[in-house]
PALO-768739 format. One record per residue (C-alpha): residue number from 1; residue in one letter; x, y, z. Coordinates in Angstrom, 1 decimal, decimal comma, padded with zeros to 4 digits, m for minus. Each point is the difference from the previous one (the first is absolute). Example, Ala and Ser with C-alpha at 12.3 -4.5 7.8 and 13.67 -1.06 7.14 Angstrom:
BEGIN
R	1	a	012,3	m004,5	007,8
R	2	s	001,4	003,4	m000,7
***
This chain:
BEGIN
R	1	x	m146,0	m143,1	m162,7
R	2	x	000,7	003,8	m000,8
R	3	x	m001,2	001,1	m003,7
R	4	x	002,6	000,8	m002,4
R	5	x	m001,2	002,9	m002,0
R	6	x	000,7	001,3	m003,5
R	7	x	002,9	001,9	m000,9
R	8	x	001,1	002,0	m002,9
R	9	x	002,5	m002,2	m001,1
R	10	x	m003,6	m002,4	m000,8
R	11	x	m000,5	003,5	m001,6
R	12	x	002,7	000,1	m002,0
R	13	x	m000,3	m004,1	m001,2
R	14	x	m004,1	000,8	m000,8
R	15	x	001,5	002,8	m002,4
R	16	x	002,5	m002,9	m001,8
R	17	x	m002,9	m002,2	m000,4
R	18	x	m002,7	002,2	m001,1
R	19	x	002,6	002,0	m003,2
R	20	x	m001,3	000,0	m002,9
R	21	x	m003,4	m001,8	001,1
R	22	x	m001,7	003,1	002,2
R	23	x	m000,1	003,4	m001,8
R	24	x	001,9	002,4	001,5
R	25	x	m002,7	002,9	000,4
R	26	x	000,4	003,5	m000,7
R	27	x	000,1	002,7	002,4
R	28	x	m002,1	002,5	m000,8
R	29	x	m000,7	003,9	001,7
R	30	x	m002,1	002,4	000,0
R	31	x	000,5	004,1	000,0
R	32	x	m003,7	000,3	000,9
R	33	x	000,8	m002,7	002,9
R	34	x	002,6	001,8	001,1
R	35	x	m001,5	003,3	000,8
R	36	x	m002,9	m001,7	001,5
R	37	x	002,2	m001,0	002,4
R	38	x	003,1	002,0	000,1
R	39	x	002,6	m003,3	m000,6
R	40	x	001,5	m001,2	m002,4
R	41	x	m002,2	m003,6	m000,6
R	42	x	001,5	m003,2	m001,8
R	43	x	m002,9	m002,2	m001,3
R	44	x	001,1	m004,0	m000,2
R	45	x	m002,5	m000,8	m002,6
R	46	x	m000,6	m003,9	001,0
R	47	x	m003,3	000,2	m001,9
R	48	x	001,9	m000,6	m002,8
R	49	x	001,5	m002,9	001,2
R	50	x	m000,8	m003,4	m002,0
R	51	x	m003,5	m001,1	001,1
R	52	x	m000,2	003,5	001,2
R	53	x	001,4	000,0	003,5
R	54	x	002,8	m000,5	002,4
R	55	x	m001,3	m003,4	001,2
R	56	x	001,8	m001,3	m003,7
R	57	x	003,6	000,4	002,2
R	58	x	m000,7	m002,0	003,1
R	59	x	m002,2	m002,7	m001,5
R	60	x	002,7	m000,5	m003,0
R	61	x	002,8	m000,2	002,2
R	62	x	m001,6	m002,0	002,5
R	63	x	m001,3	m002,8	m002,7
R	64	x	004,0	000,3	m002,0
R	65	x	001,4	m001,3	003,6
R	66	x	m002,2	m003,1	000,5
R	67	x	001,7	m003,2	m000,5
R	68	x	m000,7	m002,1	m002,8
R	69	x	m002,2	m002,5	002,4
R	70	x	m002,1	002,8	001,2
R	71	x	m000,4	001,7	m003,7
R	72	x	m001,4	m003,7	m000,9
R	73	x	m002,5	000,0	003,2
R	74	x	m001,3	003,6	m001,1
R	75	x	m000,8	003,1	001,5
R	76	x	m002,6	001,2	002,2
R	77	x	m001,0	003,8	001,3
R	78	x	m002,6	001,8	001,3
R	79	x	m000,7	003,9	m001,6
R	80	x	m002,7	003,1	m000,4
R	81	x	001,8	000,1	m003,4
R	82	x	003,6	001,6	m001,0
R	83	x	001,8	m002,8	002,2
R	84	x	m002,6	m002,6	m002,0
R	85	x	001,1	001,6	m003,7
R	86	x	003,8	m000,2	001,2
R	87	x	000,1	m003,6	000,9
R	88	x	m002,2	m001,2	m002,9
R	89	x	002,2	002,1	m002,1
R	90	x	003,4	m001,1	001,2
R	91	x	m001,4	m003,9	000,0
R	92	x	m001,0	000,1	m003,5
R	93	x	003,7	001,7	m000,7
R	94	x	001,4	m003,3	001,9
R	95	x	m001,9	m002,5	m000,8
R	96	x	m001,6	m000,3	003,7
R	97	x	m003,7	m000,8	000,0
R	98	x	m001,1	002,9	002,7
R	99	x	m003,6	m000,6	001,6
R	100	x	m001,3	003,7	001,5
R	101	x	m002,8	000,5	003,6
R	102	x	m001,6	003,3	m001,3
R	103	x	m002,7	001,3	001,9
R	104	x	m003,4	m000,4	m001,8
R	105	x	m000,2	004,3	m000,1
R	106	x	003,2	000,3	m001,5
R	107	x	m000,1	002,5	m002,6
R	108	x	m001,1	m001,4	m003,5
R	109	x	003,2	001,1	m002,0
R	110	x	002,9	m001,4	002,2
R	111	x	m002,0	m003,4	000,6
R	112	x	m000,4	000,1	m004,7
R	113	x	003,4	000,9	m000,2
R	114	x	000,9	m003,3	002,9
R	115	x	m001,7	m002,4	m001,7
R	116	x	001,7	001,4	m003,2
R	117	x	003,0	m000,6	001,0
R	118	x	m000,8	m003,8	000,7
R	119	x	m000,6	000,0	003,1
R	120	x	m002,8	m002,0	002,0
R	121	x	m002,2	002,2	002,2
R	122	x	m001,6	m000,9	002,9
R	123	x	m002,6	002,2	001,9
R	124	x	m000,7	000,6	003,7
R	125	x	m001,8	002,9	001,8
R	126	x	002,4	001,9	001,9
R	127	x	m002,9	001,2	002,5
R	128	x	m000,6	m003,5	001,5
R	129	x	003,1	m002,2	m001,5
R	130	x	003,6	000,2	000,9
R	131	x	002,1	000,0	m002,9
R	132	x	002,7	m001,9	001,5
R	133	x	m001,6	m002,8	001,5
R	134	x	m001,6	000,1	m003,3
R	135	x	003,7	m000,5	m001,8
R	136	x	001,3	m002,9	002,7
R	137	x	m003,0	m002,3	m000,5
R	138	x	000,4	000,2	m003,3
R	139	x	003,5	000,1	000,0
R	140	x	m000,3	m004,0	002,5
R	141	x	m002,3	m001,0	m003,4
R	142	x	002,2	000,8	m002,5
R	143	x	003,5	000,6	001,7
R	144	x	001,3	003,1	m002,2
R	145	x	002,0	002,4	001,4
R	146	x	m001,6	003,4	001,8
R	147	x	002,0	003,4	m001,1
R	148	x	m002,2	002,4	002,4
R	149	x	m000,6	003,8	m001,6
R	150	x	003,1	001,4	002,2
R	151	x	000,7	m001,7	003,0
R	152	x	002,9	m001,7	m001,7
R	153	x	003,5	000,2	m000,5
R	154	x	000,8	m000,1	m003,8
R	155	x	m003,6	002,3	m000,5
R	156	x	001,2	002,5	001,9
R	157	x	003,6	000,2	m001,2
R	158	x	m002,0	000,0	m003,5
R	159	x	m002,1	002,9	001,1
R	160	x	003,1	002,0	001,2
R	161	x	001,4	m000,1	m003,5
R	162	x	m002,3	002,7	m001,4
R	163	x	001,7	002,7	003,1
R	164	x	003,2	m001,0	m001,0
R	165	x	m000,6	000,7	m003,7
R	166	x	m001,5	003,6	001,4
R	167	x	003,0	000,9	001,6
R	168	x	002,5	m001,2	m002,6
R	169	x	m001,9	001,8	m002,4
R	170	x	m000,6	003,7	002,0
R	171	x	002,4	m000,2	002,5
R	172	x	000,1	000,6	004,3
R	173	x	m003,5	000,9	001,3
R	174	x	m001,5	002,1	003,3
R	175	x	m003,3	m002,3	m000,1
R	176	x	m001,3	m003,2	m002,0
R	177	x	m003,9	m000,8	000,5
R	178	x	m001,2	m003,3	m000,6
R	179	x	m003,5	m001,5	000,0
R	180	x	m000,7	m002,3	002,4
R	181	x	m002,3	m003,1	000,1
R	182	x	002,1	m003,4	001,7
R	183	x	003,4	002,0	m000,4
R	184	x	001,7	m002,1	m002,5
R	185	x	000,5	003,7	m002,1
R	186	x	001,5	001,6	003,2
R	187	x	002,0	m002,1	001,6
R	188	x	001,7	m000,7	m003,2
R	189	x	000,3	003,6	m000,7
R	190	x	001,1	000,8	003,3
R	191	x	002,9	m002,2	m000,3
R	192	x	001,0	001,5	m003,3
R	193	x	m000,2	003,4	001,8
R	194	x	002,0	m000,9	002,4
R	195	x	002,9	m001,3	m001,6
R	196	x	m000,2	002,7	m003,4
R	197	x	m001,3	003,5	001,7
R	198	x	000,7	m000,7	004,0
R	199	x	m001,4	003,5	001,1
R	200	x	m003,4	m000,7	m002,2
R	201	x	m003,5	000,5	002,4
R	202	x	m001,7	m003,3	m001,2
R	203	x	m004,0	000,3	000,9
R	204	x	m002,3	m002,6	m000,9
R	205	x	m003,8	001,0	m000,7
R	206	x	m003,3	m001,7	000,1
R	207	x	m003,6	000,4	m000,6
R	208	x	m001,9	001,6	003,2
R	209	x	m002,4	m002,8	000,2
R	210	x	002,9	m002,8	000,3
R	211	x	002,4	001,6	002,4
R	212	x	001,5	m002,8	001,3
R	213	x	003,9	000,8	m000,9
R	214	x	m000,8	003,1	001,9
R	215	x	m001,1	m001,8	002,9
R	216	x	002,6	m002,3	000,2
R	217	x	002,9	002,0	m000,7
R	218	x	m000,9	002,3	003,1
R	219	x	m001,2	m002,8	002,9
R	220	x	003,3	m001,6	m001,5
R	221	x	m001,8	m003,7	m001,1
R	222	x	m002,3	m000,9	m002,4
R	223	x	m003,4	001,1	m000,1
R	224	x	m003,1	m002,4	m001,6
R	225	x	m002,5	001,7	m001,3
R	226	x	m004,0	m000,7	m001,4
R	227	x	m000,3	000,1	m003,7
R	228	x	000,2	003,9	m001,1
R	229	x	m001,8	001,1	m003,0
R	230	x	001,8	002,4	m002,4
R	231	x	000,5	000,6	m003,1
R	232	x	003,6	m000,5	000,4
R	233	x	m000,6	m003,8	m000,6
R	234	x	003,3	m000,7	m000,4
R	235	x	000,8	000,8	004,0
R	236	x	m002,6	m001,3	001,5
R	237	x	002,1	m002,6	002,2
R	238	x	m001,3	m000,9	003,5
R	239	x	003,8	m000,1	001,3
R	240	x	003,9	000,3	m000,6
R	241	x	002,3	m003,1	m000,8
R	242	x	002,5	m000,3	002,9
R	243	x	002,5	000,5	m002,4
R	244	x	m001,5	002,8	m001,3
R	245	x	m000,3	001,8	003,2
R	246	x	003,5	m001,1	001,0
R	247	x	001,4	002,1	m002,3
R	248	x	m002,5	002,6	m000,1
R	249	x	000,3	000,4	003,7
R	250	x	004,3	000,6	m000,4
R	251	x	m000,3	001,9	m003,0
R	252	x	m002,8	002,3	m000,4
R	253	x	m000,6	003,5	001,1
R	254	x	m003,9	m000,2	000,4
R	255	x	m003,6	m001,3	m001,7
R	256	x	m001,9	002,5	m001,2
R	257	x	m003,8	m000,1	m001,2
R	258	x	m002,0	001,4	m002,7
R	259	x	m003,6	000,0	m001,0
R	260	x	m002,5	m001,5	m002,4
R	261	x	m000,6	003,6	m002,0
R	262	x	003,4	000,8	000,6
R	263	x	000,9	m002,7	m002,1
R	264	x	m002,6	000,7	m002,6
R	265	x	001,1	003,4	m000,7
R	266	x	003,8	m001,5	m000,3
R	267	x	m001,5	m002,4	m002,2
R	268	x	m001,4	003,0	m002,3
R	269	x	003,1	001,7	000,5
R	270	x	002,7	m002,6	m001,5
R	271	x	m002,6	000,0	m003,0
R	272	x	m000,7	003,5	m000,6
R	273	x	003,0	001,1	000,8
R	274	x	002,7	m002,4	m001,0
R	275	x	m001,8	m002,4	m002,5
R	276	x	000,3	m003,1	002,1
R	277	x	m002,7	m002,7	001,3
R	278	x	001,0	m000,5	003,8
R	279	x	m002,4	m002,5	002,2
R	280	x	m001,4	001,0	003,3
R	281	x	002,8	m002,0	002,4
R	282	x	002,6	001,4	m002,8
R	283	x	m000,4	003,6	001,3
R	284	x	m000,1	m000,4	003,3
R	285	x	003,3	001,6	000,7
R	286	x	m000,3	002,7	m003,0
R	287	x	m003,3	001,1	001,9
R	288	x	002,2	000,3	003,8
R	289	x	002,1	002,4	m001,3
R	290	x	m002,4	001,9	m002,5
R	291	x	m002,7	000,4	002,6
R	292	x	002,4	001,2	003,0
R	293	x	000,1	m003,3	001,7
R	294	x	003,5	000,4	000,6
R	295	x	001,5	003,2	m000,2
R	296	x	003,4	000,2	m001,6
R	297	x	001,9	003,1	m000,1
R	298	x	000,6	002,0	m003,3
R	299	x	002,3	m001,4	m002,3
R	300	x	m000,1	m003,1	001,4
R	301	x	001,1	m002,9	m002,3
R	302	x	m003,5	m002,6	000,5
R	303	x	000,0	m003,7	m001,8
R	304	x	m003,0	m001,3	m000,3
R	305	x	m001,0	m003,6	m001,2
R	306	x	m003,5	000,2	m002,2
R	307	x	m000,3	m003,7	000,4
R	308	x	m002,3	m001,1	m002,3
R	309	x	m002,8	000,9	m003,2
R	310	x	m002,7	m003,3	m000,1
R	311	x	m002,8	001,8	000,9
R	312	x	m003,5	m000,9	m001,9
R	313	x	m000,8	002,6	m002,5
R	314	x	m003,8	000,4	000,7
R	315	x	001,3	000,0	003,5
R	316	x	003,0	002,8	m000,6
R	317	x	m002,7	002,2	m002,1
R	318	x	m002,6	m000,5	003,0
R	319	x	002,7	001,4	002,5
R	320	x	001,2	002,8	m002,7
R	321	x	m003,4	000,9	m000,5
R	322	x	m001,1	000,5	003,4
R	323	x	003,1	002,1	001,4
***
């Protein structure tokens, strides 16, 4: 049975569902930015996104297209944090009791804010538990409905809402970078490239430690690896979705990687410089092009997706501090 993959048109019906429930979030720039690197950069600020992240799209749009049977059974996911926030967030918004798999390191603030949205959090350690077998057994128990963190149609469509808004908003880009964890982000934004700015470089980017995008988009299928250790928590995946890397594979130029300081001093950058609060995984591809990770010629017109701000404060002054 061959996989039907996500198009924009799921783009462009993600965009229906979520007006007037998602924020549509500014674009911001940067003079200083800009002659750092000799382009013209368009910040997508998703860390001002409700709960603080892009994950609010996908796991909206995904819950607003269950049928009524399946909103009754509840739903069940498995998240380091933003994809955790999103569904809680978007159940309570619903009425759809949402149960969440966090692993037991997850950072402090995104598993509060989970549990604050009324979620139900359940912990597993991600170094000797995987969390999907974690979600089916208890998915046989209780028999609510799993809406993985990306490899899913109407999460991805969601996801590629917040690149569509960037280009309706700024216009035709030479280059879009997008973090990278399971590829929900990219794939959807690679579709809205695609179909809105056809000549647009799109370039996906990870932490160094978790390179598995990178690996798999170059031997051409997907690459498993251990559990990484960065403090990019929110790309820490062992893996692609197949849909993910179905469209990934069609639609995007290359993966890129950055590295734990790198990230840091983009991190200390976005708050000293442009007043914002941007997590680790959130300036993944702000760091690719501000440390040289991909070259782009001057005057180059660069989109880039800052994809989320829940970062712990003790944790954000720790890495400030230490830059």
């Amino acid at each position: 049975m061959s996989l039907v993959l996500p198009t924009y048109d799921d783009v462009a019906r993600a965009a229906a569902t979520l007006k007037g429930v998602a924020h549509r979030t500014p674009v911001m720039t940067s003079d200083t930015a800009d002659r750092l690197t000799g382009a013209k950069l368009f910040f997508k600020c998703e860390n001002l996104q409700r709960m603080g992240a892009f994950k609010f799209r996908g796991g909206y749009n995904a819950i607003a297209n269950l049928s009524p049977e399946q909103r009754r059974a509840g739903v069940l996911t498995y998240s380091s944090g933003n994809h955790a926030q999103a569904i809680a967030l978007a159940g309570r918004l619903l009425g759809v009791a949402t149960t969440i798999i966090m692993p037991h390191d997850a950072p402090v603030a995104k598993k509060a804010a989970t549990e604050g949205y009324g979620a139900t959090v359940v912990s597993y350690d991600r170094y000797q538990e995987d969390r999907e077998d974690v979600a089916r057994a208890l998915q046989q128990k209780t028999g609510m409905v799993i809406i993985p963190p990306y490899d899913h149609l109407h999460v991805i469509a969601g996801q590629g809402t917040a690149a569509k808004e960037l280009f309706e908003d700024v216009g035709e880009l030479d280059y879009l970078l997008v973090c990278l964890g399971g590829g929900g982000l990219l794939a959807g934004s690679a579709l809205s490239a695609a179909a809105l700015s056809p000549k647009c470089k799109v370039y996906g980017v990870e932490p160094e430690a978790g390179n598995d995008g990178q690996q798999s988009f170059r031997k051409g299928e997907v690459v498993r690896i251990e559990p990484p250790r960065s403090i990019a928590d929110g790309a820490l995946t062992l893996y692609l979705g197949k849909l993910t890397f179905g469209v990934i594979q069609q639609k995007v130029t290359d993966i890129l990687t950055v590295t734990d300081p790198q990230l840091v001093d983009t991190m200390k950058f976005f708050g000293e410089r442009m007043k914002i609060i941007v997590e680790p995984t959130g300036c993944l591809a702000a760091a690719a092009v501000m440390h040289g990770a991909l070259a782009v010629p001057p005057g180059a017109r660069v989109g880039v997706i800052l994809s989320g701000g829940n970062v712990d404060l003790k944790s954000y002054a720790s890495f400030i501090t230490q830059a």
